[in-house]
C-alpha positions in Angstrom: 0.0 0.0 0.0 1.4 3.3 -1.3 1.7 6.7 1.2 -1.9 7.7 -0.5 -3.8 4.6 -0.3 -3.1 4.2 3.2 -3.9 7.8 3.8 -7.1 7.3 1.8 -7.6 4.1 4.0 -7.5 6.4 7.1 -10.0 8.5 5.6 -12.6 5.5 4.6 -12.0 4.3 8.1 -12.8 7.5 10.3 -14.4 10.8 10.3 -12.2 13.9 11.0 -9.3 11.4 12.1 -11.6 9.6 14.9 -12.6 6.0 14.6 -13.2 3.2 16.5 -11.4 -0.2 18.1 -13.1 -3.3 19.6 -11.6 -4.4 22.4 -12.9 -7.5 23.9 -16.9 -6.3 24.3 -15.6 -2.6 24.4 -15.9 -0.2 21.5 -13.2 2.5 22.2 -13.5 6.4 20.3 -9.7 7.0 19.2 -8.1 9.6 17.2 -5.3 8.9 14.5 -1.9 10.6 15.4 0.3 9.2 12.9 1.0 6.4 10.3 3.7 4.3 9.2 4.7 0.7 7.2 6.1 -1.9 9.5 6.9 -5.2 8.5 4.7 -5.2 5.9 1.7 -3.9 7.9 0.0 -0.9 8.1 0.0 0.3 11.2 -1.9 4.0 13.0 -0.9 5.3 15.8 -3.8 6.2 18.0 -5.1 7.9 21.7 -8.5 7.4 23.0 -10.8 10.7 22.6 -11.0 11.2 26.6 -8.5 9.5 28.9 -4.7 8.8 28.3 -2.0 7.1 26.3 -1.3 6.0 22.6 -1.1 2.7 20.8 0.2 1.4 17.4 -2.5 -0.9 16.0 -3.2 -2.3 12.9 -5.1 -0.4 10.3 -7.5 -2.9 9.7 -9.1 -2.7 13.8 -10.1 1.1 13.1 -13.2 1.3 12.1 -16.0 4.1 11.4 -19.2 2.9 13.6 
């Protein structure tokens, strides 16, 4: 995936940078900080909307609803 795909991915995935993550029976409001190829992933780095920290997760796990 090129620089603009995965941007456009992003795009598709959120709305104004802010998707979602499952986790377990959770859904979790996160915002996308940055972006980056790793090991032949794609990979966003992301902090929840209210509360602390940031995580690199795997592009496919964000999601719009």
């Amino acid at each position: 995936m090129t620089l603009q795909e995965q941007h456009e991915a992003i795009e598709q995935r959120t709305t104004n940078g802010e998707g979602f993550i499952q986790f377990d029976k959770m859904k979790i409001k996160v915002k996308v900080l940055d972006a980056r190829k790793s090991y032949g992933r794609d990979d966003v780095k992301v902090t929840p909307v209210e509360g602390s920290g940031e995580q690199w997760i795997d592009l496919t796990r964000l999601h719009k609803d």
